[in-house]
Structure formats: C-alpha cells, structure tokens
TORKOL-4160 file (C-alpha; in steps of 0.2 Angstrom, whole numbers, padded with zeros to 4 digits, m for minus):
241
<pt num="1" X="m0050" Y="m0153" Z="0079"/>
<pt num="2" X="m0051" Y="m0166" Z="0069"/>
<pt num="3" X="m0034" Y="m0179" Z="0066"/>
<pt num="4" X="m0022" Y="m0172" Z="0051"/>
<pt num="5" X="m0006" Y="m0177" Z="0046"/>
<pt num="6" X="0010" Y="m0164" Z="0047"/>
<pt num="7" X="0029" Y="m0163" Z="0040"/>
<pt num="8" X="0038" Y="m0151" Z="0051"/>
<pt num="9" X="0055" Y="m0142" Z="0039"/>
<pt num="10" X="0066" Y="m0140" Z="0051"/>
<pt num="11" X="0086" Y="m0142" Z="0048"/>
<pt num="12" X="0091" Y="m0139" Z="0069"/>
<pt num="13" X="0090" Y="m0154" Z="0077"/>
<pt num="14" X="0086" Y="m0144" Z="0093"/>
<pt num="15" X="0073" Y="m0133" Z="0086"/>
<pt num="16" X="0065" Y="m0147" Z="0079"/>
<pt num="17" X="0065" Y="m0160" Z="0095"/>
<pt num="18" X="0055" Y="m0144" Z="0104"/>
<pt num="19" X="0043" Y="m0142" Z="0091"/>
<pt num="20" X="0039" Y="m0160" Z="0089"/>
<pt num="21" X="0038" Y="m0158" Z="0109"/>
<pt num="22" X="0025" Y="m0146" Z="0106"/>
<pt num="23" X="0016" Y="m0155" Z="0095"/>
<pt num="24" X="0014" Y="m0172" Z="0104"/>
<pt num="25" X="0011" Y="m0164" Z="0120"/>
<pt num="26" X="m0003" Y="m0152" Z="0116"/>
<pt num="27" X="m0007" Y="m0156" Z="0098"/>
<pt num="28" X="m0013" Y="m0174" Z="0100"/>
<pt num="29" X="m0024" Y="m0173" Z="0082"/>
<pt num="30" X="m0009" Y="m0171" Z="0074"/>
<pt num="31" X="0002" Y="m0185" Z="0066"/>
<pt num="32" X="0019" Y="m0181" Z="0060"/>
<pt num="33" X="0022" Y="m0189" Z="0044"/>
<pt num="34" X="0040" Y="m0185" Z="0042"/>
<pt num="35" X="0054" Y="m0172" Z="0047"/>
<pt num="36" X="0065" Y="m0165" Z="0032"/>
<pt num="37" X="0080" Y="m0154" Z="0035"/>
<pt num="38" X="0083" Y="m0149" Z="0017"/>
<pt num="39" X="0074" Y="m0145" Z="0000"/>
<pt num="40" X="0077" Y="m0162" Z="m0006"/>
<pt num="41" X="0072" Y="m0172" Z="0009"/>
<pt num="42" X="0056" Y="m0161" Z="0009"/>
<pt num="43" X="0051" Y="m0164" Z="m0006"/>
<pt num="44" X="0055" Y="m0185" Z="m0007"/>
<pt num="45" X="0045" Y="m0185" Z="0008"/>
<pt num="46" X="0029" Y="m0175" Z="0002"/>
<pt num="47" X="0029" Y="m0186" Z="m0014"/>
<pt num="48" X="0030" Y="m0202" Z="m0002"/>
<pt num="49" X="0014" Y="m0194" Z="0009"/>
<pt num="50" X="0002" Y="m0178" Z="0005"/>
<pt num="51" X="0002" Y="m0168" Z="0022"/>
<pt num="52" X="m0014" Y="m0159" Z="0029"/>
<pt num="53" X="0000" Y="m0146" Z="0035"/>
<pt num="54" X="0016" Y="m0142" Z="0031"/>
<pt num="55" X="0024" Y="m0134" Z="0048"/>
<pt num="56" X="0041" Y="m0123" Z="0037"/>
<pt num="57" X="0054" Y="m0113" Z="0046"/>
<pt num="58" X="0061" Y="m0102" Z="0031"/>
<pt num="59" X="0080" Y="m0103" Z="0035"/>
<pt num="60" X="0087" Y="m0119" Z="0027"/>
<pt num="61" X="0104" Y="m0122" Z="0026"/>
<pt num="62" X="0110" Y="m0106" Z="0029"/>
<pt num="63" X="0098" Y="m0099" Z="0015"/>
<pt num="64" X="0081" Y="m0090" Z="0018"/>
<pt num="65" X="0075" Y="m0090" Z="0001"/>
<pt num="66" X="0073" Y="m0109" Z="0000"/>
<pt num="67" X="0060" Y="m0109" Z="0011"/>
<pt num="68" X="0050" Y="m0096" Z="0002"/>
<pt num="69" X="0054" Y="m0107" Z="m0013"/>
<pt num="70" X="0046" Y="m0121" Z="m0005"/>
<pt num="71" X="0031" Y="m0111" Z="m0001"/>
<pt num="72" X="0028" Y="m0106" Z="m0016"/>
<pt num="73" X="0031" Y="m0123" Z="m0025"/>
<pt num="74" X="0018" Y="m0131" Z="m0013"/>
<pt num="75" X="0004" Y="m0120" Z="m0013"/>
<pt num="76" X="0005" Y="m0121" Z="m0033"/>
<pt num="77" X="0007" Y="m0142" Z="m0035"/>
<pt num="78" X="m0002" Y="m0144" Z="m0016"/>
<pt num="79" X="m0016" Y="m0131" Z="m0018"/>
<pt num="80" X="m0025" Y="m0139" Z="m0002"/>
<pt num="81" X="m0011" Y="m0141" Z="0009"/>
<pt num="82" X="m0011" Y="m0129" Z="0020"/>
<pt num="83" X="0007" Y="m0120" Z="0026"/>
<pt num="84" X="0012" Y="m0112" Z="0043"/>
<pt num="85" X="0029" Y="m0103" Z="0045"/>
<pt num="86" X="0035" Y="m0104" Z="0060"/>
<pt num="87" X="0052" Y="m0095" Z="0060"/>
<pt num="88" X="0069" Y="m0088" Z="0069"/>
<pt num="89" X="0069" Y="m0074" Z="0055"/>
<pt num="90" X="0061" Y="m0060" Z="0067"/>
<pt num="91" X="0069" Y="m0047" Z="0061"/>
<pt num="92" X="0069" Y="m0049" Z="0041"/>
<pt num="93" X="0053" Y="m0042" Z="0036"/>
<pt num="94" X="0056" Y="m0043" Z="0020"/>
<pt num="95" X="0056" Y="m0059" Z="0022"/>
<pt num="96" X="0037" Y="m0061" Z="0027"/>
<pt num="97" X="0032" Y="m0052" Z="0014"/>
<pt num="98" X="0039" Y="m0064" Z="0001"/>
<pt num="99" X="0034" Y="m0079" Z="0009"/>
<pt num="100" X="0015" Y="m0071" Z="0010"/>
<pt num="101" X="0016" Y="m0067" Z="m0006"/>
<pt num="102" X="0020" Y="m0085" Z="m0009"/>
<pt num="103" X="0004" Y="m0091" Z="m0002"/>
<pt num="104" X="0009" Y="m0098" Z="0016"/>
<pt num="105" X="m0006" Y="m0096" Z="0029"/>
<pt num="106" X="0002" Y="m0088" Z="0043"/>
<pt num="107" X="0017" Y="m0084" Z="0051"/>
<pt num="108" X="0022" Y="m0090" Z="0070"/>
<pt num="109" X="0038" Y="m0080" Z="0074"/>
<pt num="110" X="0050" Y="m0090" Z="0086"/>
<pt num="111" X="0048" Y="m0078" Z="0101"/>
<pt num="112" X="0035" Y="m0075" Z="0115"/>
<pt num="113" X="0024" Y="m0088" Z="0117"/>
<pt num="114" X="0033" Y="m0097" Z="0101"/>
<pt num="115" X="0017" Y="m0112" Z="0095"/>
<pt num="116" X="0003" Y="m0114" Z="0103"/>
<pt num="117" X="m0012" Y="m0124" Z="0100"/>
<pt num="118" X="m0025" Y="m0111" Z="0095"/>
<pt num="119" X="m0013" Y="m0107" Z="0081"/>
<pt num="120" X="m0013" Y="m0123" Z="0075"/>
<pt num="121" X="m0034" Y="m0127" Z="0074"/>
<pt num="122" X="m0036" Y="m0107" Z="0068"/>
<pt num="123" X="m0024" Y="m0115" Z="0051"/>
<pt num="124" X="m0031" Y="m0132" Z="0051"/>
<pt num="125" X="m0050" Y="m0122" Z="0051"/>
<pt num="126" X="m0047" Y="m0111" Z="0036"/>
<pt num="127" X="m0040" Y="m0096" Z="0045"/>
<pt num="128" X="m0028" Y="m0086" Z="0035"/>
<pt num="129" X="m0015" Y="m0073" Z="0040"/>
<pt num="130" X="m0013" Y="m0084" Z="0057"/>
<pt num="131" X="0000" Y="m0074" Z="0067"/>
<pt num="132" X="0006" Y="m0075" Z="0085"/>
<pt num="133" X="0009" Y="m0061" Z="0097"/>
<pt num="134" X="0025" Y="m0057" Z="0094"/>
<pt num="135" X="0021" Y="m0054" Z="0072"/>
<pt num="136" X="0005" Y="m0045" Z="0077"/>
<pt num="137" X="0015" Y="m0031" Z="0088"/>
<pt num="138" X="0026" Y="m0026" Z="0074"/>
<pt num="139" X="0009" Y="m0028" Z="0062"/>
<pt num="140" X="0001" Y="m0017" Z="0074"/>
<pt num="141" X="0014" Y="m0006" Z="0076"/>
<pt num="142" X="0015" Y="m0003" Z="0056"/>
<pt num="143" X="m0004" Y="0000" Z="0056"/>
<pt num="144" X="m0003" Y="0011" Z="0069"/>
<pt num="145" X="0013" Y="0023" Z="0059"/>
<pt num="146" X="0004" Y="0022" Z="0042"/>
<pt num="147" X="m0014" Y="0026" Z="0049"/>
<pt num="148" X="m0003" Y="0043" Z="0060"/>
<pt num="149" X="0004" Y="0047" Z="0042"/>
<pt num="150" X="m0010" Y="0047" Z="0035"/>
<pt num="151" X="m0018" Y="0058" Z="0047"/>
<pt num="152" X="m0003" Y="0070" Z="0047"/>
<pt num="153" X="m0005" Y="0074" Z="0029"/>
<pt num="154" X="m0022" Y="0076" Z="0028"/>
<pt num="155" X="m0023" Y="0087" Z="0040"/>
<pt num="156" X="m0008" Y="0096" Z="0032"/>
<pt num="157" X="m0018" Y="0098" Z="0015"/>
<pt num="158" X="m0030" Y="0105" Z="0027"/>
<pt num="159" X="m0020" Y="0118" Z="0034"/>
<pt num="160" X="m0010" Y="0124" Z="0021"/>
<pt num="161" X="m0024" Y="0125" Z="0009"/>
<pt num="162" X="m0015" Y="0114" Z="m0004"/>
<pt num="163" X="m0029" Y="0109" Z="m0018"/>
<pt num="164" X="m0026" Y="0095" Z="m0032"/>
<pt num="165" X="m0015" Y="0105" Z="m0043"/>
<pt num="166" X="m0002" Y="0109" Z="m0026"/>
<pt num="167" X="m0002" Y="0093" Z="m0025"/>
<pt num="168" X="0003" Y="0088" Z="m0043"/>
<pt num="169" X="0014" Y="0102" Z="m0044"/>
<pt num="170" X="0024" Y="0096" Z="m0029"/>
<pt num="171" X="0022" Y="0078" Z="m0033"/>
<pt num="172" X="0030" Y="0079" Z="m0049"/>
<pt num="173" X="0044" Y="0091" Z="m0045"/>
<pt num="174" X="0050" Y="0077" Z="m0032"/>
<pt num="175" X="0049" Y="0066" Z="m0047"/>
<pt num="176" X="0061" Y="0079" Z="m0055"/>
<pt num="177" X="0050" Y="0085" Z="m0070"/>
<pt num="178" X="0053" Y="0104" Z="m0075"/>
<pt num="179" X="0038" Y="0117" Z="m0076"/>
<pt num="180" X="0036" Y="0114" Z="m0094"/>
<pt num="181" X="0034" Y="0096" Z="m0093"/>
<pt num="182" X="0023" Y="0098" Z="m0079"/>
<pt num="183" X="0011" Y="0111" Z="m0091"/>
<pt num="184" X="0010" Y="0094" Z="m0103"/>
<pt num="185" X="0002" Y="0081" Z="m0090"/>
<pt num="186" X="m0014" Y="0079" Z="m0092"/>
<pt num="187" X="m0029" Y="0089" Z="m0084"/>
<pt num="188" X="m0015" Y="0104" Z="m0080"/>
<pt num="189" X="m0021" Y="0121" Z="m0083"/>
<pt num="190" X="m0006" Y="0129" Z="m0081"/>
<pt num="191" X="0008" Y="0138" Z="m0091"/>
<pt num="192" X="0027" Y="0140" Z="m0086"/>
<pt num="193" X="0024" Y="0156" Z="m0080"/>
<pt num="194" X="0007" Y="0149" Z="m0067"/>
<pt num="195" X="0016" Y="0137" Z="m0061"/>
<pt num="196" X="0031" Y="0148" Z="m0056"/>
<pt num="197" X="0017" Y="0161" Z="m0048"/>
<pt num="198" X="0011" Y="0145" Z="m0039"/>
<pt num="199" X="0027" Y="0138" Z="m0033"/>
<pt num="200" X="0029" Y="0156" Z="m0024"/>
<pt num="201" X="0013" Y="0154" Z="m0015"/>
<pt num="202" X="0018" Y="0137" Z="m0009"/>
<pt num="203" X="0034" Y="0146" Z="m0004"/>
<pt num="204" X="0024" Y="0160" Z="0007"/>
<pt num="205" X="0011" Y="0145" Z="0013"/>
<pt num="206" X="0025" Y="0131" Z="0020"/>
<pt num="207" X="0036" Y="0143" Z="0027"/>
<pt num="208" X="0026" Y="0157" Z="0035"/>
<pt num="209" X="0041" Y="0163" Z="0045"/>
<pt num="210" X="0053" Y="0161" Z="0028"/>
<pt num="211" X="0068" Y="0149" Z="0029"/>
<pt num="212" X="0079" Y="0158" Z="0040"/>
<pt num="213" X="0083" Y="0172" Z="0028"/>
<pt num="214" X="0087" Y="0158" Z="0014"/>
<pt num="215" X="0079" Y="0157" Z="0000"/>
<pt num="216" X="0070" Y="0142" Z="m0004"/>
<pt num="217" X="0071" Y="0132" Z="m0021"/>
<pt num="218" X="0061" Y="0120" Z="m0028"/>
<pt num="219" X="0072" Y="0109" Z="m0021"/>
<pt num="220" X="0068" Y="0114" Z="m0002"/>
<pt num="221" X="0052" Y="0115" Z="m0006"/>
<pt num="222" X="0047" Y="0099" Z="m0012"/>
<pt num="223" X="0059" Y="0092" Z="0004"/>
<pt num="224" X="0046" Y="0102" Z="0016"/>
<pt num="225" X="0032" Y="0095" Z="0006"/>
<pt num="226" X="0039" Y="0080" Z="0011"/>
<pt num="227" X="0041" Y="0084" Z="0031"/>
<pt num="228" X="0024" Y="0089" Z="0031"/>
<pt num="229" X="0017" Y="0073" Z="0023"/>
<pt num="230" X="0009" Y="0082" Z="0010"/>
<pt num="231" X="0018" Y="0073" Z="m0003"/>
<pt num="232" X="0015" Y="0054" Z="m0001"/>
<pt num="233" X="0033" Y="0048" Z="m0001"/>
<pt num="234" X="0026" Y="0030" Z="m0003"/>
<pt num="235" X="0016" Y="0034" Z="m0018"/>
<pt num="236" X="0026" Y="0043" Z="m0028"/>
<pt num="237" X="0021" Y="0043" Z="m0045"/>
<pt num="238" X="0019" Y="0051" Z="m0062"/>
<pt num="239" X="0003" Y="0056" Z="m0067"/>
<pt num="240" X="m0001" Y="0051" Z="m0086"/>
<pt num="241" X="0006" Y="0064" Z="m0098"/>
C-alpha cells in the first residue's frame, strides 16, 4: 500500500484515541492529516489539506444526518477522495442506505473485529462497497430473506396456477382500484362481470378447504395473496391505465 494522507471525523475523544491507535499501529502508510470533531472543523481542515481518505463516523454531535451530509458534500467537491464510514450506528439501517446513496465507499461497523488493515488497502485500491463482518451478516442475512421470498412466490404462482391477469387482478385490488377500473388498465380483457367470475376461482384456488365457513371478500383475498407472496408487497404498483 502505498503512503496517503487521512482525516479521521470523530467527535469521541475515546473513540478517536482507538482509531488513531489502530492506524499507527497497523496502518503505518497512512498519515493523519488532521482530526475534526464537528462539520465546521472538518471542513476548515480539508480546505487546509486534500485527504487521500476521509475515515467518517456518521453520528456528530448528537446528529446522524450530518455525517451523511458531509458525505455527500465531499464526494461532489472531492470527487477523488475516497470515504470510509466507520460507525457506532449498528442498528439504523436506514442510515446506511442514505450514506451509500451519498457516495461513501464502504461501511466498517463499530463491532466485531471493528477496523482492520485489509479494509483500509481494499478503499485505498479502488474497492467499493468495503464492509466488515459484522455489516456483511445482516447483508447476508437480507439476501438470504429476499432470494426465500422470492422463491416462495414463485412457486406459489406455480401451484395455484395464477397466470398474468391473477396477478393484475390481485395486484390492483390491493392497491384499492374497483372491478371497473381494473377493466380500464391497459392489455385487460376483461369486463365487471369476468372479473367477478375470476375473483371466485381465485376464491376456490387460495382456499381449497374455504375460510372456516366464512366467506372471503376481496379484502381476504388480496391479504392471502399477500401471505402467499403472490402479490409482491415490495413492488406494489399500478399498471398504466
């Protein structure tokens, strides 16, 4: 790894004596150009020196917007400077997303084996999406749910013999469009009086041995399209009219 210069954002005088710790012990390429503890001392300080890396917790001052904010302001002034979040915030997801979306180059959570060297050289090489272990669990874990969903509905499709006109149908009654306006989207070759005669086979096909003795609504319906994954609850939207 070849030298570079880093400012470590850090406003806990604790945290950031460990991290510098970190840095001169295994770190030796790196030389830290300045610590800020705030917004304003950041930015006085990367105006005084360019940094090769910018090492940003996200939770400033009691805020963790700011560091977003400072993320995003970096990587469009500072297109070159690279930015690792290296963060307490392990449970705000939400929170990743944003700062992601802001343009940082990875994310080291402040758990497990907290910053290591390989972390630092995969940054300083190019690497995006530089995580550690603790980040790439709950990753994985996501991954792991979205891909089972996935799965589940497909073969749901599969079983219940829903074609692309079930799925419209259902989709758009959990939207809370009527028959008629259904009949209106486009590419639906159906009138009120099909689609009622549909909604009845759906009925007899989602709950082979009925609803125990209750009739089902298109209300129920739709909520057992749901169970069933047929209807993709994370991409629920209209089709054009």
């Amino acid at each position: 790894m070849k030298p570079f210069k880093i400012i470590i954002v850090e406003d806990v005088p604790l945290e950031l004596k460990g991290t510098e710790g970190i840095i001169k012990n295994d770190i030796p390429e790196a030389e830290i150009i300045g610590t800020a503890d705030s917004e304003f001392s950041y930015w006085r300080l990367i105006k005084q020196q360019l940094p090769d890396l910018v090492l940003l917790d996200l939770g400033l001052s009691g805020s963790t917007t700011v560091g977003v904010e400072i993320c995003r302001q970096t990587k469009e002034q500072y297109p070159d400077v690279k930015i690792l979040i290296f963060t307490g915030e392990i449970l705000n997801e939400k929170l990743w997303v944003d700062v992601l979306d802001a343009g940082c180059d990875g994310i080291i959570l402040k758990e497990g084996e907290l910053l290591t060297r390989s972390d630092i050289s995969s940054v300083m090489d190019g690497k995006r999406m530089v995580f550690n272990q603790p980040i790439l669990e709950k990753i994985v874990d996501r991954f792991r749910k979205s891909v089972g969903n996935q799965m589940m509905r497909q073969e749901a499709i599969i079983d219940f013999e829903i074609d692309e006109y079930d799925e419209r149908f259902l989709r758009h009654l959990a939207l809370g469009y009527t028959k008629e306006q259904i009949t209106n989207l486009r590419g639906m070759p159906f009138g009120v009086k099909s689609l009622e005669k549909r909604q009845n086979e759906l009925v007899n096909k989602l709950f082979p041995n009925g609803n125990g003795g209750m009739s089902v609504n298109a209300t129920r319906l739709v909520v057992k399209a749901c169970e069933l994954r047929i209807i993709d609850i994370d991409n629920l939207v209209a089709d054009d009219a």
